[in-house]
Residue frames as a rotation matrix with the C-alpha (Angstrom) as fourth column:
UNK 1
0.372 0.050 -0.927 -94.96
-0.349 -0.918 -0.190 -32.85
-0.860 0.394 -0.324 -234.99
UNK 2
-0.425 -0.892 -0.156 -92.99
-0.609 0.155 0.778 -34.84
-0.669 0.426 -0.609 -237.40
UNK 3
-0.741 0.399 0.541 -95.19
0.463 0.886 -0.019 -37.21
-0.487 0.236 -0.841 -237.73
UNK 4
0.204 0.509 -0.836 -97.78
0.103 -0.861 -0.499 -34.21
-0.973 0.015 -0.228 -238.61
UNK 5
0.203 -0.345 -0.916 -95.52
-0.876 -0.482 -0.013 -33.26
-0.437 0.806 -0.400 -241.58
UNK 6
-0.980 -0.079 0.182 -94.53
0.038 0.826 0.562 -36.89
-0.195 0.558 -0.807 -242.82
UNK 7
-0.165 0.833 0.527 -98.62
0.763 0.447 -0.468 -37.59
-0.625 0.325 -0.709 -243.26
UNK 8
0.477 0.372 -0.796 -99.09
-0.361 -0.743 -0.563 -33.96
-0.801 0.556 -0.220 -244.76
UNK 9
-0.164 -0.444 -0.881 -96.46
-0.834 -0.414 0.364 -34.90
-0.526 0.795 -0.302 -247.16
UNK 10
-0.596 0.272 0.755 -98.00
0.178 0.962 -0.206 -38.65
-0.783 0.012 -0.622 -247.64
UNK 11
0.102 0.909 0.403 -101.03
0.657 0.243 -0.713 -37.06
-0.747 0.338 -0.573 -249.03
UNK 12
0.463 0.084 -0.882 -99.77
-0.485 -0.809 -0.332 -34.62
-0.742 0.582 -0.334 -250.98
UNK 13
-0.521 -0.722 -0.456 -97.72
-0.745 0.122 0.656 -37.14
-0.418 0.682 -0.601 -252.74
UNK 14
-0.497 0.799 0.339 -100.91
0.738 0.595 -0.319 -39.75
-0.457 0.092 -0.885 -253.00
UNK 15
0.430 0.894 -0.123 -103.17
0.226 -0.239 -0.944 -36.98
-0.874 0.378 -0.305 -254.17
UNK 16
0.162 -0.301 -0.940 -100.60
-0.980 -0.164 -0.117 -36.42
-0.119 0.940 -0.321 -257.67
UNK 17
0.993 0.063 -0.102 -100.39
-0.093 0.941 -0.326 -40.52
0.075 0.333 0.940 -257.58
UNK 18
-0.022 -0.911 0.412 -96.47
-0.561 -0.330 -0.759 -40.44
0.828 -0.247 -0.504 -256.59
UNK 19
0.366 -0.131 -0.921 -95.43
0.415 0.909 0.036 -43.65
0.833 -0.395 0.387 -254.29
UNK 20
0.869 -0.044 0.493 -94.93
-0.205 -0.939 0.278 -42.51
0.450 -0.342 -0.825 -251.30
UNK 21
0.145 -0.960 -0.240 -90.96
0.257 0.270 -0.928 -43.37
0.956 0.074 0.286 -250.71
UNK 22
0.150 -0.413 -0.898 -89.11
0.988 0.106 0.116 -42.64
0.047 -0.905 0.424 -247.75
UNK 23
-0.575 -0.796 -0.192 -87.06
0.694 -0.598 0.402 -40.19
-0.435 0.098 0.895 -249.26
UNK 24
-0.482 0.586 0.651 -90.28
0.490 -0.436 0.755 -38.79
0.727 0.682 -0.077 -250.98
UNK 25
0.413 0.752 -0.513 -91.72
0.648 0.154 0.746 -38.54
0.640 -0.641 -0.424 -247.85
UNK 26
0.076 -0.883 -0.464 -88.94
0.973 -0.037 0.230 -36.88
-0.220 -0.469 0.856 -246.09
UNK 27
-0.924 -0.381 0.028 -88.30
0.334 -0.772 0.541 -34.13
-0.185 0.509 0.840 -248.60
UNK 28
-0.370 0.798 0.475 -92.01
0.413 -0.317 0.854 -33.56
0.832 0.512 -0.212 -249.33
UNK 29
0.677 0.148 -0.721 -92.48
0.685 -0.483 0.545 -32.85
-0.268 -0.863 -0.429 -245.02
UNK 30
-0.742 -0.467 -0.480 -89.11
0.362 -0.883 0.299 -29.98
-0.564 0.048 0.824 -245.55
UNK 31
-0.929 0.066 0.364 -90.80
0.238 -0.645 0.726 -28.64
0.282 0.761 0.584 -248.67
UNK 32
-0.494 0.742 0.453 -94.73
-0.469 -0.666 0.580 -28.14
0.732 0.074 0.677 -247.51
UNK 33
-0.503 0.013 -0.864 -94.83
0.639 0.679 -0.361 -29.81
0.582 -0.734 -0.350 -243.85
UNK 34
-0.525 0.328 -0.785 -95.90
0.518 -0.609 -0.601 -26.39
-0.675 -0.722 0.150 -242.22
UNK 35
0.499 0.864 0.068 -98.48
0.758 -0.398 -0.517 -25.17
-0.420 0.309 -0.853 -244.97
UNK 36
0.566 0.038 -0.823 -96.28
-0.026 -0.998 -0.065 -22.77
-0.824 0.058 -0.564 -246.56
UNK 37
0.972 -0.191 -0.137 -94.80
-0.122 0.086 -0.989 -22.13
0.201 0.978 0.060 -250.16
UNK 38
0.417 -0.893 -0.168 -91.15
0.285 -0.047 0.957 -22.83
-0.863 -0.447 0.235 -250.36
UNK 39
0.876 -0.451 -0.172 -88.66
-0.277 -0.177 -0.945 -21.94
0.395 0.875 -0.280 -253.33
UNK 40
0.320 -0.707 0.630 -85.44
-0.046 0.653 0.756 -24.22
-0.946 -0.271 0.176 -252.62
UNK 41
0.062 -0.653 -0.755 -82.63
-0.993 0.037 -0.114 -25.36
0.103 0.756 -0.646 -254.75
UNK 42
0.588 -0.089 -0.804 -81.72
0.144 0.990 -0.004 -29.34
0.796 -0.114 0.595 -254.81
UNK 43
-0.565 -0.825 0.035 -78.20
0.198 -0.176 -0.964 -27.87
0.801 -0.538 0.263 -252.65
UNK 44
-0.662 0.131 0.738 -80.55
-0.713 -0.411 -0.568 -26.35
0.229 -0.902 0.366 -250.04
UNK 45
0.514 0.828 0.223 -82.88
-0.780 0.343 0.524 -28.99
0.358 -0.443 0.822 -249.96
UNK 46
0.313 -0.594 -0.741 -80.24
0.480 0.772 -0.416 -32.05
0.820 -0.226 0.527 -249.21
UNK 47
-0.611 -0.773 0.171 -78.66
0.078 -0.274 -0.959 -29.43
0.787 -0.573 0.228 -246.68
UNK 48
-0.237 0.784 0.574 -82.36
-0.849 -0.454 0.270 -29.09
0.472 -0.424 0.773 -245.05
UNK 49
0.791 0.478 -0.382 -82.42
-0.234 0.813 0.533 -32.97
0.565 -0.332 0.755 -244.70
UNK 50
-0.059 -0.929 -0.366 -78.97
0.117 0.357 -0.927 -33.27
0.991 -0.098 0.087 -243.81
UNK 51
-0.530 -0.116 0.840 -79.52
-0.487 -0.770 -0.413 -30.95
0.694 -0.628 0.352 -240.99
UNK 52
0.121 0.511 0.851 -82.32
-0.993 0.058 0.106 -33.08
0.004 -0.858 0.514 -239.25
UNK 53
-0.150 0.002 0.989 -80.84
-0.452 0.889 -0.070 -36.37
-0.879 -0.458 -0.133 -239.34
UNK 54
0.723 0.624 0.296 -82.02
-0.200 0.600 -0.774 -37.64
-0.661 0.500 0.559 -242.86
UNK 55
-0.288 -0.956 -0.059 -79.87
-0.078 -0.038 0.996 -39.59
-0.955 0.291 -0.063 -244.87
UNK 56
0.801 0.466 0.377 -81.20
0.373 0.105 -0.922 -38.69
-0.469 0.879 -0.089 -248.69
UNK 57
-0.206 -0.773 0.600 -78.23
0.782 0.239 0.576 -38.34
-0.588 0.588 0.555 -251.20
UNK 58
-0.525 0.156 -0.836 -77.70
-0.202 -0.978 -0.056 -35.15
-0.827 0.139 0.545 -253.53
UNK 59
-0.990 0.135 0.030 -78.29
0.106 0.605 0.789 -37.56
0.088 0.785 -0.613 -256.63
UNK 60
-0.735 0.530 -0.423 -81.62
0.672 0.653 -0.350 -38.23
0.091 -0.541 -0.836 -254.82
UNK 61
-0.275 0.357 -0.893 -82.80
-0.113 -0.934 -0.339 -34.24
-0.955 0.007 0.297 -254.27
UNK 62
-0.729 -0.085 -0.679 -82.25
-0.583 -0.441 0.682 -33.89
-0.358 0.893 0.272 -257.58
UNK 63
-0.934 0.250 -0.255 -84.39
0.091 0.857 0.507 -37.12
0.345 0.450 -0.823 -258.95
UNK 64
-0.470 0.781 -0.410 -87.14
0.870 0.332 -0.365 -36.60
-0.149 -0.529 -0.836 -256.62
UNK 65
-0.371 0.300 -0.879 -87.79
-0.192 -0.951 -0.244 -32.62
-0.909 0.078 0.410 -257.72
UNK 66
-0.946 0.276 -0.169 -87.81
-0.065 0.350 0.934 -34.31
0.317 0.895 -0.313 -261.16
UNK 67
-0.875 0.448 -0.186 -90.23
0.361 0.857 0.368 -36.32
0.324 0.255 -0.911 -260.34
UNK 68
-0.093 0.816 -0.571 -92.66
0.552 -0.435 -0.711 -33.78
-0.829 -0.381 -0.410 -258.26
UNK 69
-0.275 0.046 -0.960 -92.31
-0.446 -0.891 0.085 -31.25
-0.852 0.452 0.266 -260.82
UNK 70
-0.983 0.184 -0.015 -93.34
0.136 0.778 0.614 -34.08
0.124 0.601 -0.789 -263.38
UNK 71
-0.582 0.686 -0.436 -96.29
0.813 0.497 -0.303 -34.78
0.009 -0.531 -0.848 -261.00
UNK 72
-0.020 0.616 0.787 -97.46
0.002 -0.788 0.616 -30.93
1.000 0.014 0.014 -261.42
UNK 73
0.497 0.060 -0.866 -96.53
0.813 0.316 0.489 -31.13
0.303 -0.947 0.108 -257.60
UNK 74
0.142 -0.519 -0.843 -94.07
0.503 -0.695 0.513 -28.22
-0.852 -0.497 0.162 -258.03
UNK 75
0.950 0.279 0.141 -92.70
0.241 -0.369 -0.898 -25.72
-0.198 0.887 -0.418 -260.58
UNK 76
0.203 -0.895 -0.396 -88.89
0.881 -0.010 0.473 -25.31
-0.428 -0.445 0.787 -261.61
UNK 77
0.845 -0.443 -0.298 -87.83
-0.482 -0.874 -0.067 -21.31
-0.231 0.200 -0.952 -262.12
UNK 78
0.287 -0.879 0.381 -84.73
0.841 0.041 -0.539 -20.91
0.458 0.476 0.751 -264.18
UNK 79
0.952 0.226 0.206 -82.47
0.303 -0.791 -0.532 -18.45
0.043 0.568 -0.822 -263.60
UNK 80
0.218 -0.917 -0.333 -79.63
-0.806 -0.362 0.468 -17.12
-0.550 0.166 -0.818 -265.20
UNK 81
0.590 0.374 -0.716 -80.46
-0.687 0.699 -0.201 -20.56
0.425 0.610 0.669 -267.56
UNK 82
-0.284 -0.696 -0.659 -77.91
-0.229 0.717 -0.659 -22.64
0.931 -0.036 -0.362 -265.15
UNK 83
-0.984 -0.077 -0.159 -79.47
0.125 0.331 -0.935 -22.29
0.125 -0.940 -0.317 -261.70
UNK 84
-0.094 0.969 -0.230 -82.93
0.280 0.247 0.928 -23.91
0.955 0.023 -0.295 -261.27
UNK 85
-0.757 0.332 0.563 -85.15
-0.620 -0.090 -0.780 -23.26
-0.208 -0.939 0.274 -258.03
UNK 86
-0.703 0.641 -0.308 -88.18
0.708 0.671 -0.221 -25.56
0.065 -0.373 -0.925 -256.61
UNK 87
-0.821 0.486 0.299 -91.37
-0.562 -0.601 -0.568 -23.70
-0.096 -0.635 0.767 -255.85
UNK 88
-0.716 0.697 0.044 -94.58
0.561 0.612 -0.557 -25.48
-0.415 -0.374 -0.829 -254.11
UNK 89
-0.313 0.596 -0.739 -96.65
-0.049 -0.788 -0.614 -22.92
-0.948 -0.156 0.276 -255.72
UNK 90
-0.485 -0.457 0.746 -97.78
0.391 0.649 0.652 -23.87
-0.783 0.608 -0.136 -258.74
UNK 91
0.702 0.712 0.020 -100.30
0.563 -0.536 -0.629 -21.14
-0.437 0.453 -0.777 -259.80
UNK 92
0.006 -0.814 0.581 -98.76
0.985 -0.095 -0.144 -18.67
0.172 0.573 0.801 -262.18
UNK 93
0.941 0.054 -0.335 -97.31
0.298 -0.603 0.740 -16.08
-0.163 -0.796 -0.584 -260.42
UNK 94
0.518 -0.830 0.204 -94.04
0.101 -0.177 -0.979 -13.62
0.849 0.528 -0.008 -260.81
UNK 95
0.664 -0.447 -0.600 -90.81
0.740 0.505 0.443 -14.09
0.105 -0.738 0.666 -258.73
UNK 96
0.632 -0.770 0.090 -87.88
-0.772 -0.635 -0.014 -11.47
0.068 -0.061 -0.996 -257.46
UNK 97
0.354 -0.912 -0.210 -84.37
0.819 0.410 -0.402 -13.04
0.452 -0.029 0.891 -257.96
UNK 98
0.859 -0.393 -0.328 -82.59
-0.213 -0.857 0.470 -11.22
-0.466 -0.334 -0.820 -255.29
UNK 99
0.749 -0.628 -0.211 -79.30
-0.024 0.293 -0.956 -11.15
0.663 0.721 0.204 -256.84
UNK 100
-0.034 -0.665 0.746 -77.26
-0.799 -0.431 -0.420 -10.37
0.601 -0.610 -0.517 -253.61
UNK 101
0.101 0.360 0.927 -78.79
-0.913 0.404 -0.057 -13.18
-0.395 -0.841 0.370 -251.81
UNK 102
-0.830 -0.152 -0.537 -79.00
-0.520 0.558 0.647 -15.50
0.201 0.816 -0.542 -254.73
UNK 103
-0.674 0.695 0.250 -82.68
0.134 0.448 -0.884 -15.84
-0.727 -0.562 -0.395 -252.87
UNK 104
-0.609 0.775 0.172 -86.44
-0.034 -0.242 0.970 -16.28
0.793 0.584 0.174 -255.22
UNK 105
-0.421 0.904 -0.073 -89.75
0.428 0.127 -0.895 -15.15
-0.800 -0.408 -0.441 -253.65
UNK 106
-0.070 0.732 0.678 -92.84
0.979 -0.079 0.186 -14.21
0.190 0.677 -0.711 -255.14
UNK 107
-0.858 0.331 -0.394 -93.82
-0.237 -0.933 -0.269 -10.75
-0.457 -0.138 0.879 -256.09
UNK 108
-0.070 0.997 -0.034 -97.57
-0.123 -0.043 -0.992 -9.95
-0.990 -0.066 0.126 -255.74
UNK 109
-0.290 0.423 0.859 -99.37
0.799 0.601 -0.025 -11.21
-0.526 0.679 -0.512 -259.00
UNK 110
0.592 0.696 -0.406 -101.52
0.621 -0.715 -0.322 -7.73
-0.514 -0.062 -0.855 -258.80
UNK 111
0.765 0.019 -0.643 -99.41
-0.082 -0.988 -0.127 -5.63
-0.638 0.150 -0.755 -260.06
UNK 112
-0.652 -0.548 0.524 -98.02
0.094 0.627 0.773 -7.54
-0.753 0.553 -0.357 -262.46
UNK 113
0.644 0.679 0.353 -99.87
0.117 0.369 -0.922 -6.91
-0.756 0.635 0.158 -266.24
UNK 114
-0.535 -0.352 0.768 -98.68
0.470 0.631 0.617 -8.38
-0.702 0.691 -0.173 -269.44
UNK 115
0.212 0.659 -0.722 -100.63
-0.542 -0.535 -0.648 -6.04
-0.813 0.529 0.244 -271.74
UNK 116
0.889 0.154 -0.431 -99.81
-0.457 0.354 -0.816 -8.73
0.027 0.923 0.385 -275.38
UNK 117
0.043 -0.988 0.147 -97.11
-0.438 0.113 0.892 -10.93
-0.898 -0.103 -0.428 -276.27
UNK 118
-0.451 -0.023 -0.892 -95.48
-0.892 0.056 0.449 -11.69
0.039 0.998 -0.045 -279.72
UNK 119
0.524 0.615 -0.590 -96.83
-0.816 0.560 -0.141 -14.47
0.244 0.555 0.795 -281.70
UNK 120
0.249 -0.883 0.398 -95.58
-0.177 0.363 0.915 -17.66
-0.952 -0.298 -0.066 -281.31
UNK 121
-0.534 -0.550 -0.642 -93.90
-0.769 0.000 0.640 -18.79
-0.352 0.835 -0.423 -284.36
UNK 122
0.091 0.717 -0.691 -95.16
-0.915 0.334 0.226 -21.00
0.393 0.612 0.687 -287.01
UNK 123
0.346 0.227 -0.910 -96.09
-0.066 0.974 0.217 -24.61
0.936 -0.015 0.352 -285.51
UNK 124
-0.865 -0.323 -0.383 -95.59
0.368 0.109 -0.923 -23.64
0.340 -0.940 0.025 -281.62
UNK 125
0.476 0.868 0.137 -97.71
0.190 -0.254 0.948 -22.51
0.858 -0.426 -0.286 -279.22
UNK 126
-0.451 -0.393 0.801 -96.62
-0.682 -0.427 -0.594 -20.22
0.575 -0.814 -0.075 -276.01
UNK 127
0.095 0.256 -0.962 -96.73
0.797 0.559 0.227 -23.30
0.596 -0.789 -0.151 -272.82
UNK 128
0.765 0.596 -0.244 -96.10
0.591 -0.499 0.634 -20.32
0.256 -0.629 -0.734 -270.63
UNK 129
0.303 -0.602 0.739 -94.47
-0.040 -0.783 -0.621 -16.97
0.952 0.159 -0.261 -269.59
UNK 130
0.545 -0.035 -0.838 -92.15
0.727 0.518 0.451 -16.40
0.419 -0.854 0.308 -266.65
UNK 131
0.376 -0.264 0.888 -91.17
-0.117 -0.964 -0.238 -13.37
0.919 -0.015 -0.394 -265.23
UNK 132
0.458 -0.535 -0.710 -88.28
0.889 0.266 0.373 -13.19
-0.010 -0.802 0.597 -262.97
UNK 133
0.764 -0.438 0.474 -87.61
-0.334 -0.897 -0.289 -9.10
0.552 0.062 -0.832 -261.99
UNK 134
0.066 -0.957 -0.282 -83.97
0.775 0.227 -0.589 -9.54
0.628 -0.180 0.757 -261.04
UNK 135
0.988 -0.084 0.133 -83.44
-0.149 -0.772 0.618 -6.95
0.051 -0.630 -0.775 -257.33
UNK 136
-0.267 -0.963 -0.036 -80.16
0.393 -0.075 -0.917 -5.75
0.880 -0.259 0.398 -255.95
UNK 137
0.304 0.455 -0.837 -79.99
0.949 -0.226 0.222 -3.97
-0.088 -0.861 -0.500 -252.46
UNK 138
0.738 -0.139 0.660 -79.78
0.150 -0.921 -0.361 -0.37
0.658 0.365 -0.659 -253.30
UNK 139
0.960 -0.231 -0.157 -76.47
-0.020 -0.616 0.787 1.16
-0.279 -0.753 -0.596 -251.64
């Protein structure tokens, strides 16, 4: 099974051209070893390797998200402009920030419309919009 998720994450780092490292290799099986999006922090991912044995440094989390999110391998969500998240998803796509949890998933795309946005200013050009609906748990 392990092996399973180390090759999934082989090729996923080979198909963005990304050596495949140990530690690349490692963290790329946590982050999309079972086929499924993930949204992670650097803190939870290091605690995700810790947990099975892997010895990858926080220093290391951090460097290697660089370096996927470089690769167009991931996307990093701000929020609150001081605490980044990871997501494997890389289509553009809005997120809930639970705020109780301090958790991001995706909210549905569908029902999401953007009816215009301002100009950009003179000599820019909008790289892209991000939409993060901050939740609470109602009670």
């Amino acid at each position: 099974m392990l092996q399973d998720r180390n090759e999934v994450g082989t090729t996923w780092l080979a198909g963005a051209g990304l050596r495949p490292t140990r530690q690349r290799v490692t963290l790329a099986a946590l982050l999309i070893g079972d086929g499924q999006h993930r949204h992670v922090t650097a803190e939870s991912l290091f605690e995700a390797a810790k947990a099975q044995g892997d010895g990858v440094s926080l220093a290391t989390v951090y460097n290697t998200l660089r370096a996927f999110c470089d690769a167009g391998l991931m996307q990093e969500v701000m929020v609150d402009g001081s605490k980044s998240y990871f997501d494997t998803n890389t289509h553009d796509h809005p997120h809930f920030f639970w705020e109780d949890e301090a958790k991001l998933t995706d909210a549905p795309s569908d029902q999401l419309v953007i009816a215009q946005l301002p100009d950009a200013p003179a000599g820019a050009e909008i790289a892209s919009v991000d939409v993060v609906i901050r939740l609470r748990r109602k009670g």
